[in-house]
N, C-alpha and C positions, 0 to 999 in steps of 0.2 A: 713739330717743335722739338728742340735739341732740350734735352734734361741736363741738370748740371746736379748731379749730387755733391759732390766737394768744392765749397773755394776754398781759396787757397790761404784761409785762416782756420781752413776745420781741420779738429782732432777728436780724439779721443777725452779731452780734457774738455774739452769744449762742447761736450752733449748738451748738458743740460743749462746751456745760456743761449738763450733761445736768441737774440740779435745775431749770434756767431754760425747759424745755421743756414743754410742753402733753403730754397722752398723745400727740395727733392726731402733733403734732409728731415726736415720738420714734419712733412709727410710719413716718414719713415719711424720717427720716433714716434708720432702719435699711433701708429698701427701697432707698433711694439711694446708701446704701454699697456694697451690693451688685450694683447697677449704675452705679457712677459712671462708667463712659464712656458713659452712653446719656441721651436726654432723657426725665427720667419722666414720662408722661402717669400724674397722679395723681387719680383717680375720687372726686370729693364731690357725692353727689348728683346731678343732673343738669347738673352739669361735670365737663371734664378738666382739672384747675389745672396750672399748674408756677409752680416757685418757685427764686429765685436766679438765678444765672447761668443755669437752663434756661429760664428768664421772659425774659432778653434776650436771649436766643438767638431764640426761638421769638416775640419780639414783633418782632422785625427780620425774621426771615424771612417772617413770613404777616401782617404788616404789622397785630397788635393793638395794644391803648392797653396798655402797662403803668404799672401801678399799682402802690404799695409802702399796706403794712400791718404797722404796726412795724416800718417801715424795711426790710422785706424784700418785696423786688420778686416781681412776681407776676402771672399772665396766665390765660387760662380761653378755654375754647369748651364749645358744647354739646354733650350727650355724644351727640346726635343729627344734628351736624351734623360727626362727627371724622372720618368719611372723605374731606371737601374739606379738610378741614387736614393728615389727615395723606400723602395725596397730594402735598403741596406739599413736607412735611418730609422724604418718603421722596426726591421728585426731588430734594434739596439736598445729599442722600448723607449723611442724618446718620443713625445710631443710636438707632432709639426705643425704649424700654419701656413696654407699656402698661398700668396697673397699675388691674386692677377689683374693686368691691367684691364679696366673694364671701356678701355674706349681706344680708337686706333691713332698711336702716337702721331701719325700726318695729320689729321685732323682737329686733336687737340689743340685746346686754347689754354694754356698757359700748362701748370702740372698735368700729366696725364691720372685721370681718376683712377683708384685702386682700392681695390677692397678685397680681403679675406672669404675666400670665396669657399674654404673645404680647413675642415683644424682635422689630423687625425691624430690617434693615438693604438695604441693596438688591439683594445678591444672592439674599435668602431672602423676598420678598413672592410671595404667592400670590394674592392679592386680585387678581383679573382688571381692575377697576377701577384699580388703579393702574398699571397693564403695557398697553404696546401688543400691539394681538389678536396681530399679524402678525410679530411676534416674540417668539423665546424670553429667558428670563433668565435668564442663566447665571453660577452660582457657578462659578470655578474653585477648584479644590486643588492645591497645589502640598507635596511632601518631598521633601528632599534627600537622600542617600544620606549618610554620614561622610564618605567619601573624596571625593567631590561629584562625581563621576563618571557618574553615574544619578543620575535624578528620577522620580516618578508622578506623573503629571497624573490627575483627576479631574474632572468634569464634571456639576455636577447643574440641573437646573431643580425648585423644589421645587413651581411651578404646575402642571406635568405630571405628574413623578415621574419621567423621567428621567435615566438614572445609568450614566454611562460614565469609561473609565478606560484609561491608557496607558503606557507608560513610555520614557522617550528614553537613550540610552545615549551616553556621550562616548567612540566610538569610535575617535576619530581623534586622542585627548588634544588636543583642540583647543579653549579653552575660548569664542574666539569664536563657530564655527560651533553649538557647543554650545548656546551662548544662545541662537543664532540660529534653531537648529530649537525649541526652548522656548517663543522669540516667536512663530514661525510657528503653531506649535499654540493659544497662550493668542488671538493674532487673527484665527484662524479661529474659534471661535466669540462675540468679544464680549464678554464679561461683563464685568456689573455690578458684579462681586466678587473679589479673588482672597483665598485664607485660607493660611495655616500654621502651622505651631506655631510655642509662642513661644521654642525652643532654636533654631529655624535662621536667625529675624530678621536676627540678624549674619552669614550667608552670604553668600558675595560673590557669589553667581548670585538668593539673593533682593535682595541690596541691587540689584543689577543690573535685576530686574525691577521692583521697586517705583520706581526710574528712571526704566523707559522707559516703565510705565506709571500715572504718577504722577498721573493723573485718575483713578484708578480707584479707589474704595473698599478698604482694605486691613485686612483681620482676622488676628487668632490664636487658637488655642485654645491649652489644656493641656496639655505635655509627656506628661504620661499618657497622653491617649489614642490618640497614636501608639505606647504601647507594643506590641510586637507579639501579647502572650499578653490583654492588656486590650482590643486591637483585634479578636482573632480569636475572642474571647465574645462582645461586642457586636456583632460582624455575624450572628453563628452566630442568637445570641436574637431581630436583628432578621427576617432572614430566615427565621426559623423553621426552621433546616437540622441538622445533627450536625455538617457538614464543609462546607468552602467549594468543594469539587469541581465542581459542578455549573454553576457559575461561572468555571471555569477560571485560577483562583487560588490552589488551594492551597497550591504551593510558592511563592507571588509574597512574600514577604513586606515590601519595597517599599508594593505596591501594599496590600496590607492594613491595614499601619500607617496607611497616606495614608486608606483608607475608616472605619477605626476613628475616624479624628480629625472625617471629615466627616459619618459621619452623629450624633458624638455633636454634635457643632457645628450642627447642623439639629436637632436631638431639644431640645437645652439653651436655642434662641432660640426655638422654635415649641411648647414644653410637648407635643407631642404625638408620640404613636408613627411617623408617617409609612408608615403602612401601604402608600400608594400607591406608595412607592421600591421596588419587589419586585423589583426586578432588577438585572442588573448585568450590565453588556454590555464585555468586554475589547476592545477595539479596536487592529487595529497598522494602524498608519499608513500604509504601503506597499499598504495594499488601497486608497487614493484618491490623488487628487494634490494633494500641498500649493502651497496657492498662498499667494505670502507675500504680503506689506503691498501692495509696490507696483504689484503684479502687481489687486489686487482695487481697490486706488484709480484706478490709472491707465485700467482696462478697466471704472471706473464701474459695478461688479455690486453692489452693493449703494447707495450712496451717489455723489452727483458729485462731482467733484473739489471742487466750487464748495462742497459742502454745504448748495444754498439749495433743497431736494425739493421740485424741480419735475419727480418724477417722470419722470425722462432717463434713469433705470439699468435694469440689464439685468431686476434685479428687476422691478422695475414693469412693461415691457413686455411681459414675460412671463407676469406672475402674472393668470390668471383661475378662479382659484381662488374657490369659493364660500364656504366654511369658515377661517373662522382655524387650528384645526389641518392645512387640506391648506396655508398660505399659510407656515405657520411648518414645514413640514415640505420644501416648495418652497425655502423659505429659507436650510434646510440642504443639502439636495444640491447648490444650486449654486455653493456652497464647498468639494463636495464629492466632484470629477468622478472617476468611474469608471475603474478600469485594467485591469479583467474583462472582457474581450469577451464571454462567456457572460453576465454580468450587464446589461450595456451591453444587449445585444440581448433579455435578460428585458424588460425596460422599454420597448425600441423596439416591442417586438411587441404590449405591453400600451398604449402608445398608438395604434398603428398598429389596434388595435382597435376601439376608439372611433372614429377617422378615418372606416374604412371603414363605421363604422355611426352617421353624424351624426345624424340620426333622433333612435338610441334616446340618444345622447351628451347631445344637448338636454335628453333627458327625465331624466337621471340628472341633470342638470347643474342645473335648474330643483329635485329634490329634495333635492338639497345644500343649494339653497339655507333649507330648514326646518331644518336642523342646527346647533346653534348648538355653545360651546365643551365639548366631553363631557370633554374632558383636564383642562381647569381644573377644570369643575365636579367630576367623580371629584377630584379632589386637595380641593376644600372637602370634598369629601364625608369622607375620610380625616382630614382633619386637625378633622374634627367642627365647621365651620363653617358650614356649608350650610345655608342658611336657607329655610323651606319653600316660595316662591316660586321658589327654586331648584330645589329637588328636584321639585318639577311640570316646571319647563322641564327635566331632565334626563330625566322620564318622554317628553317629548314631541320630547327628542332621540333616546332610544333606537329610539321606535316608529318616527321615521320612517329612522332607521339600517337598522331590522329588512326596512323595505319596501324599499329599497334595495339592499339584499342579494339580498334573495327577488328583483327585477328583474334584479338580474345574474346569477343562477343559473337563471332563467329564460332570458336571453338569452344562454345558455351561455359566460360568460365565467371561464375556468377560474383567475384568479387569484386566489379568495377561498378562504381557508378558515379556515372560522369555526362552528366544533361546540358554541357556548357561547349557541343558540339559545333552549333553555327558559330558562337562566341568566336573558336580558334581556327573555322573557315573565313570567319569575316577578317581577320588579324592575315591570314597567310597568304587571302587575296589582296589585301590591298599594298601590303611590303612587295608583293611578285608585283603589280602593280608599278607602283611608284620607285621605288630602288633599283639602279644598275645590282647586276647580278654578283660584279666585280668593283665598289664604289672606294672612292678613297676614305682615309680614315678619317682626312681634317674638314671639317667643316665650312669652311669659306675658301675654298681652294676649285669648287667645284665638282663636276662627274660624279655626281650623287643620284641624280633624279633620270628619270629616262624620258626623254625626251615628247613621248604620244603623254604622258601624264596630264601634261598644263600644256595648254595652247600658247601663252605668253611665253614661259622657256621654251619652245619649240622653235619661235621668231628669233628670241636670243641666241639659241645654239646654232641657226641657222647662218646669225650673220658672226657669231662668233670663227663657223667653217669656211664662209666666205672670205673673212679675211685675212684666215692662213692660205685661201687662193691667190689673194690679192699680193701678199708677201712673195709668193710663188714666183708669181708673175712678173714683178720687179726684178725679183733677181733676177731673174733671164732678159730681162731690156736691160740690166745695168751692166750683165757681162755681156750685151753685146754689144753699147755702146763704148766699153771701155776695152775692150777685146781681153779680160782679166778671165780669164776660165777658170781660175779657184775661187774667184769672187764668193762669199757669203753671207747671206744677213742670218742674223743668226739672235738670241736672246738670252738674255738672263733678269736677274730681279734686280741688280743696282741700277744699271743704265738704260734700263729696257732692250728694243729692238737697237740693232747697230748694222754695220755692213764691216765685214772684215777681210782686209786686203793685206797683201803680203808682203814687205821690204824690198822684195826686185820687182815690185809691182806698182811702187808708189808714181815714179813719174806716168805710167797711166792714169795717175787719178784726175778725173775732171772739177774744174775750180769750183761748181756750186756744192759741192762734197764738201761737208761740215765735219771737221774732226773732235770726236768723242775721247780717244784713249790710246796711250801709245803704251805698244807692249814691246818686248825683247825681237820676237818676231816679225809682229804686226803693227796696224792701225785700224784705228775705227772708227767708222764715221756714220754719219744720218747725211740724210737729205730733206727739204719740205716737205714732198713727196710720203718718203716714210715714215715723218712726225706725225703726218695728217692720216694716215692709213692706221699707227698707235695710238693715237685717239680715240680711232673710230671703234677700231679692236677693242682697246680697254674699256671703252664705257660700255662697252657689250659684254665684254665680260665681267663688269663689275656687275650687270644687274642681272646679268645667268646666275653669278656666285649669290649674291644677292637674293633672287628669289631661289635658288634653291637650299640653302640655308632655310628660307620663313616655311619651303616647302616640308624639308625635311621634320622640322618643328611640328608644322601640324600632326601628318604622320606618327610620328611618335607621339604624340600628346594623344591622338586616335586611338593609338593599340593599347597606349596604359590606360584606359577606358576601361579596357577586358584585363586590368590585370589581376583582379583576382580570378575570373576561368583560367590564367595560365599558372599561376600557381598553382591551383586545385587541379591541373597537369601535370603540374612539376612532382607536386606529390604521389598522385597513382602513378607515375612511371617508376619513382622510389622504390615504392612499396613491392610494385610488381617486381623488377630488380632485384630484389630481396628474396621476394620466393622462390624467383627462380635462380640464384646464385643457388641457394640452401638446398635446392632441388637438385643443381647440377652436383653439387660436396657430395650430396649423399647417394647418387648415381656413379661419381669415380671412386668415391674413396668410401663405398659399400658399407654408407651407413644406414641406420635402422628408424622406423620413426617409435619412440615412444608411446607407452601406454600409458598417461597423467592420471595420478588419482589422490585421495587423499587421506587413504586408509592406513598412513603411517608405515609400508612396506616400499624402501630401494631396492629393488633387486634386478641386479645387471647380470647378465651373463654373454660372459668373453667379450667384456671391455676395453678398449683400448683407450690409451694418450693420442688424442688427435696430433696435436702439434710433434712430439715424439716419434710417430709411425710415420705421418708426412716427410719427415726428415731422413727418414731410415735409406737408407742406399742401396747395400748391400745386403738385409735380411728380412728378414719379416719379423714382426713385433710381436709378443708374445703374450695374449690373451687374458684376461683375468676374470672370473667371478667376481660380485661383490653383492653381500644380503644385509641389512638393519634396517632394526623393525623397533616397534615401540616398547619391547618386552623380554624378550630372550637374547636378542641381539641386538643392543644398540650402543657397547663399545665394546668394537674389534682393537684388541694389545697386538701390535705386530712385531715381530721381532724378526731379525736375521740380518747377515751381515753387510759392512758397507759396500757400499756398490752392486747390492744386491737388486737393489729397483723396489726398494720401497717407500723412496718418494715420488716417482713415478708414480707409482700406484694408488696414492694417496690423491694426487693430485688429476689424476685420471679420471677419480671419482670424483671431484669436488664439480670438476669440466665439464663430464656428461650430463650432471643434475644440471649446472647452466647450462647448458646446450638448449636441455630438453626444456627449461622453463621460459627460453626466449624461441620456442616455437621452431626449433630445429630440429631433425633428427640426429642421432647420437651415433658415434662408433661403437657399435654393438651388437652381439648376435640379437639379442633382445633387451628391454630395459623398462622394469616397468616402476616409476618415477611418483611419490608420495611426496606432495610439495611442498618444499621447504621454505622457511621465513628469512631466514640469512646464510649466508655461507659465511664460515669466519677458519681462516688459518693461521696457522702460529708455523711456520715454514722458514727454513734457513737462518740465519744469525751475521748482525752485521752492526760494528758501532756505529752511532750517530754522534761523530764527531761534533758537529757544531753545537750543539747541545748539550755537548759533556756528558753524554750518557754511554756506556760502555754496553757491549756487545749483549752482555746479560740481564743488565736495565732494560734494554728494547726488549730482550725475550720478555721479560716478565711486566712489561708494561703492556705488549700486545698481549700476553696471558692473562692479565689482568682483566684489559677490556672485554675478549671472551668470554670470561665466568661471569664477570656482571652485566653483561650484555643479551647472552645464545638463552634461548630456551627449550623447549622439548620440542620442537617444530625446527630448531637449528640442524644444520650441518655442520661440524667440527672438524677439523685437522689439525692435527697435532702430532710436529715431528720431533723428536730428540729435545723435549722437553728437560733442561734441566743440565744441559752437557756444558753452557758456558760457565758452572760454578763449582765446585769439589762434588766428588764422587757421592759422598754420603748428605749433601744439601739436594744434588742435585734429585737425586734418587728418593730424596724427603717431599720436594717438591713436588715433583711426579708423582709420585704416592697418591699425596693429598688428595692432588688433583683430577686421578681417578675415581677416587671415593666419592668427592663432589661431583662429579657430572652423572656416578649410578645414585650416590642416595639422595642430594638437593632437589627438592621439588621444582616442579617446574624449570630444572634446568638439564634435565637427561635427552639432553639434544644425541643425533646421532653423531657417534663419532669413531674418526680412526683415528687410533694413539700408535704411533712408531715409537719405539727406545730400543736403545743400546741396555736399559737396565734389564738384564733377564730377570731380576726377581721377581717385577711387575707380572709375570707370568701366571704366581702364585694368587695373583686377584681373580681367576675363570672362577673364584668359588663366590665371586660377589653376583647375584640375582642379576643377568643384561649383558656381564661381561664375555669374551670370546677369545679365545687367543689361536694368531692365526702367523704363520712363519712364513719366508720366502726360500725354497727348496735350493739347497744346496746337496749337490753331486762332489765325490773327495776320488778324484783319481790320481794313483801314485802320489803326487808331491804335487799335483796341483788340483786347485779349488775349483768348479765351473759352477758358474752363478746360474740357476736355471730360469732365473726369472716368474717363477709361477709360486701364487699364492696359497696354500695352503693349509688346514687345521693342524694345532699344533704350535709349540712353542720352540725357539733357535734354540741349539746349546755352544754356539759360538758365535763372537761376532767374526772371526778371522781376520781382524785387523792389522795383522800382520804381514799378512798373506796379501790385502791391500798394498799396505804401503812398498811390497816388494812389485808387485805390478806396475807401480806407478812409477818405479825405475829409484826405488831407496837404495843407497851403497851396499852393499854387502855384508859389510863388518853393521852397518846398523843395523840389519836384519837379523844378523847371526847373535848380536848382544841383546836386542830385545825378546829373541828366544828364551835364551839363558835367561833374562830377568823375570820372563813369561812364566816358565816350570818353577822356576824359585816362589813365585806369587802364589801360582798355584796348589802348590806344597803345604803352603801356609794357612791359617783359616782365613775365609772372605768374609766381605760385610754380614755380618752376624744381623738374621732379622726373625730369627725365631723366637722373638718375645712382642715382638708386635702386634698386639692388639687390631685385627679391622674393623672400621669402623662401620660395620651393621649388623643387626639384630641376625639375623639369618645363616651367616658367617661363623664357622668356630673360631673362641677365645682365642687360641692360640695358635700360629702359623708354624709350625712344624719345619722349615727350611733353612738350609743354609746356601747362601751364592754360590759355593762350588764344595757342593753335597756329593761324598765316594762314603764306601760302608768302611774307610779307615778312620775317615775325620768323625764320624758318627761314634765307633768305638772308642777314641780317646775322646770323644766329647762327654760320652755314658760311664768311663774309668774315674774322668776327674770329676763328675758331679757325683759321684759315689763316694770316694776319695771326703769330698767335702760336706756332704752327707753325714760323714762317718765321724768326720773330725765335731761337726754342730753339733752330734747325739753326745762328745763324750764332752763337750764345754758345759753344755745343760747340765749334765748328769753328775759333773765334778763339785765338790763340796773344797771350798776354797778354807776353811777352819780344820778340814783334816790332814794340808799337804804341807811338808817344809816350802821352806823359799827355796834351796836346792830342788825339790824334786819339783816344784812350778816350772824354775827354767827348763830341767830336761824334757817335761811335757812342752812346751813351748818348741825347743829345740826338733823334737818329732813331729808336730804339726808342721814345722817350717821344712823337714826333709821328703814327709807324704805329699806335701803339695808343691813340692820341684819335682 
């Protein structure tokens, strides 16, 4: 039946009076009520239209012509070409509904039926196509408690089916730190998404979040399904369980509510059961190290600071991972560093395996490479999308999973266990089976099933072959009876079969020759003959298509039977992936495995910057020591000049402790690694415009959170503390903040402190402190930075000497000389009255910033001088002197001390 969206009294003004509507119309508008926050991709035949405000929407963003028809705007693509459209829509973070016809328009009796068959939005895209391999996509879930004191976090990918879950508690009524462990949790994993219900919108910890992370797509569901009794139905049915025990949430009721709202929220936008989410893994956060914002930007592990991926982070330089699931599962642990020594050394031992058997590493490493994505594709499989060129490359991920297995079970490597062996022979038989090896994509089109499968499509394909003979055959009696030698029948989809002859051909045409179609060229015609031969074709091939379609159906409905065995593959091939990536790093790029303990001793020797060295070109990287301990050494003062490399070096050490605590081996001659509870840096300096906070607010907000944060189990960084505010704040600041992290209890975390203040040097006399310099060589008139760490404090920074390297004009070289000696001449920040603060420590600090034995002697002149002048004020007897002889005493005081 022919659809009529517009007559020819419909407009734009005219929506909402329902007599002024088309059926098509009416149709259209009830769908769209029902999704009014999403853009409807609406299905008419071989387009996807949109109309109204989601026509200029969607013609600005993917750059189509919109056109109006009766005044109502309106835009189209084809329905064959909507996964480069709607790729573009889904990156724009918008809300699609995609609404397809559910019955074939020839058959239809009046409207064709249409229903919503997928809503997506960014955090619930499954389509591997739209998603980078190498990362996950992560919805978060966030509920609030009443009293707002507790929250559950939730966590799903619904391209995998993994599904984890948390809860933070405000135990210190504290509502900033509060946020702050929230934040730390929702950017440790990323997402695309966060969702809530729509009762706690106006919570001042969601308003808070929706804040700070205000680029981030933001949903609600239905007060409902946070109910706790409607929550704990719908997990129980999803999960197929009686009780939530086995999950370790029964009494959670928090978290239940929070999983009730998300998976109806994934079930209500994806129409499907989501079979593949089968699990539910509770998580407390104390089994890893949280590492917050600045800590994962400044140390460059996932992304540069720059954000211009040129491949510089730690990620990349580590990841040789074959597989997109071992690369997204690499991805995760190294956000996610270990605080289990038993677990730490599970992993070191399981790479340390591979290592010593480079060999067989190679050869596992080369069969990963036949693996493609089993996690995504099981989740098409699940949510019934899986299209049969799919499910072949899923057969031919399994089999070579299977060989992979058998290889390491062979080469006795005991960390596999995996008893769901017949499970993924019964799966790879029956797809070789059943599926052409080479099948098309579309499903009612055919050449899907192979034909020994089913006896019934056997008969169908048979008389389907038949009669392309029968076609054959005609054409050779029609050009011989017409003596036409280009004669051809030939086909397409509008007019079916035809016979096409050619303009100096026509007076050959014989009278029962039926004309179909006149072209510039040609004509086309039918005869009885070929009607009844189309017939015979179609209906054969309507019921090939036909049952191979219900065939295909079964099949897959089969193998997602086993779909948890294939996940529970999908992950050991991960995992294995992983070790042996970390194996192969630490075979090329000759790193060391770690000795993990937790007797409060770091000590690296000839450490390197992985990321740094990997980059290096033309040299070799230049090695460093590095010892803190709980006691004697556990803050190193570093001093020496810019561009000396000691942030590098700072940062080199933060790298290796995560290296080592996410079960890798480290760039190191040796390292033997005391396990740390955070790693927290205060590195580089940069305003936060949008927040009005200036370059120095960041510094001392992330300084902030360090001290009330790090403990004596911390790792610390801290560079150039204090350089975004004046000389003498800055240096004040710094001060302090030394003294706090040797005498505050429980917060003598290890730490390295970089500055430019050389005074800071004069703290090696505080109990833990160390002062260590970066070796500078002075030849003739220039500077060579040696790059190696050393005892010992800088007595320059040479920043002069920098800025002439980096190509400063001349005359500003030559003038900041001249203002340099002049400075110098003069006394520096005077700090030999300062007081430090501990028992242990002399009263007095003896130094001056730029201490020669001249400044020393007119320092000891004029405190004599004024000495001498205080004895004779005491001593003077003001009843025995005229007013003349006051002033001249006066006048003498004022000439001794010029």
């Amino acid at each position: 039946m022919q659809e009529t969206f517009f007559s020819s009294e419909e407009s734009s003004e005219n929506l909402n009076k329902e007599e002024k509507l088309t059926p098509m119309m009416r149709q259209y508008k009830e769908i769209k009520n029902k999704y009014s926050d999403s853009i409807l991709l609406f299905r008419m035949g071989d387009f996807y239209e949109v109309f109204f405000e989601d026509a200029k929407i969607v013609s600005d963003l993917l750059g189509l012509t919109l056109t109006k028809r009766a005044n109502v705007p309106m835009a189209g693509v084809p329905y064959h070409a909507i996964d480069n459209y709607l790729s573009k829509l889904v990156k724009s973070g918008r809300k699609i509904a995609i609404c397809d016809q559910m019955e074939d328009p020839k058959t239809a009796k009046g409207i064709v039926k249409r229903e919503v068959t997928q809503v997506i939005t960014p955090g619930t895209i499954a389509e591997n196509k739209y998603l980078e391999s190498k990362s996950n996509n992560y919805l978060v879930s966030i509920i609030v408690s009443k009293s707002e004191n507790n929250i559950a976090i939730g966590i799903c990918d619904i391209s995998t089916g993994e599904l984890c879950v948390t809860e933070i508690e405000n135990n210190n009524n504290n509502i900033k730190d509060f946020l702050g462990e929230i934040c730390e949790e929702i950017i440790r994993f990323s997402p695309k998404e966060i969702m809530t219900i729509e009762s706690v919108k106006e919570s001042r910890i969601i308003k808070e979040i929706q804040n700070r992370f205000s680029n981030i797509f933001f949903s609600t569901t239905p007060n409902y399904t946070a109910e706790y009794s409607y929550a704990y139905k719908l997990l129980t049915n999803h999960f197929k369980t009686i009780s939530l025990k086995s999950f370790g949430i029964e009494d959670k009721h928090l978290i239940i509510s929070l999983l009730g709202s998300l998976i109806y929220y994934l079930q209500e936008l994806s129409k499907t059961s989501l079979e593949h989410i089968s699990n539910i893994k509770l998580y407390n956060r104390k089994d890893s190290m949280t590492l917050d914002y600045a800590t994962i930007s400044s140390l460059e592990i996932l992304e540069t600071i720059r954000n211009d991926n040129n491949k510089m982070t730690l990620f990349d330089t580590i990841d040789k991972t074959k597989t997109s699931m071992g690369a997204r599962y690499l991805k995760r642990i190294i956000v996610e560093p270990l605080l289990n020594i038993d677990e730490i050394n599970k992993r070191l031992n399981n790479v340390e395996y591979f290592y010593k058997n480079q060999k067989f590493m190679y050869i596992i490493m080369d069969m990963l490479s036949d693996v493609g994505d089993i996690e995504r594709l099981a989740s098409k499989l699940a949510l019934g999308r899986i299209n049969p060129k799919e499910l072949v490359s899923l057969k031919r991920f399994l089999f070579s999973s299977l060989e992979i297995i058998t290889e390491l079970v062979l080469n006795n490597f005991d960390d596999v266990n995996f008893e769901e062996i017949n499970d993924i022979k019964i799966i790879t038989d029956l797809i070789e089976r059943a599926i052409l090896e080479d099948p098309k994509i579309v499903l009612n089109e055919g050449d899907i099933i192979k034909d020994d499968y089913d006896e019934k499509l056997k008969k169908y394909n048979e008389a389907r072959r038949e009669g392309r003979t029968w076609i054959s055959e005609l054409e050779n009696e029609y050009k011989s009876i017409t003596t036409i030698n280009n004669l051809k029948i030939r086909y397409n989809n509008v007019i079916g079969y035809y016979i096409e002859i050619t303009k100096s051909n026509i007076s050959l045409v014989p009278k029962d020759f039926i004309k179909r179609q006149t072209l510039v060229g040609s004509e086309r015609y039918t005869t009885s003959k070929l009607m009844e031969y189309e017939k015979t074709i179609n209906e054969a091939n309507e019921k090939s298509y036909a049952l191979e379609y219900e065939i295909f159906i079964e099949v897959r409905n089969k193998v997602n039977e086993y779909l948890a065995s294939i996940l529970k593959m999908a992950k050991i091939i991960s995992v294995i992936d992983v070790y042996a990536s970390l194996a192969c790093l630490a075979a090329e790029e000759n790193y060391t495995k770690p000795i993990i303990t937790d007797d409060g001793i770091i000590d690296i020797k000839e450490g390197r910057h992985p990321v740094v060295e990997a980059n290096l070109k033309n040299e070799s990287f230049i090695a460093n020591d590095t010892y803190l301990d709980n006691k004697n050494e556990h803050l190193l003062i570093i001093t020496g000049p810019n561009m000396s490399g000691k942030s590098t070096y700072l940062r080199q050490t933060a790298l290796i402790v995560l290296l080592a605590q996410i079960g890798s081996f480290v760039p190191a001659k040796s390292a033997k690694i005391s396990i740390v509870d955070r790693i927290f840096t205060r590195v580089g300096a940069s305003d936060n415009i949008a927040k009005g906070e200036s370059t120095f607010l960041v510094e001392m907000n992330e300084t902030a959170y360090i001290l009330n944060h790090c403990t004596d189990k911390s790792l610390v960084i801290m560079d150039e503390i204090g350089r975004g505010t004046s000389t003498y704040d800055g240096l004040s600041i710094a001060w302090a903040i030394v003294e706090y992290l040797v005498n505050e209890e429980n917060k003598k975390s290890k730490t390295l402190f970089a500055t430019h203040y050389h005074e800071l040097t004069m703290l090696e006399d505080l109990e833990g402190v160390k002062n260590y310099k970066v070796l500078v060589e002075e030849y003739k008139d220039e500077i060579i930075f040696m790059k190696k760490v050393i005892e010992g404090a800088a007595e320059s920074s040479y920043g002069i000497y920098a800025a002439k390297i980096a190509g400063t004009p001349n005359k500003v070289i030559q003038r900041a000389s001249e203002i340099l000696k002049k400075l110098e001449n003069e006394a520096g920040i005077q700090v030999e009255n300062i007081e430090i603060n501990n028992k242990k420590s002399p009263d007095i600090l003896p130094f001056n910033a730029k201490f020669d034995e001249k400044k020393e002697e007119k320092i000891n002149s004029e405190e004599k001088i004024e000495s001498e002048i205080e004895k004779e004020i005491k001593d003077l007897n003001i009843n025995d002197i005229t007013p003349i002889e006051a002033l001249n005493l006066i006048n003498k005081w004022k000439r001794d001390l010029n």
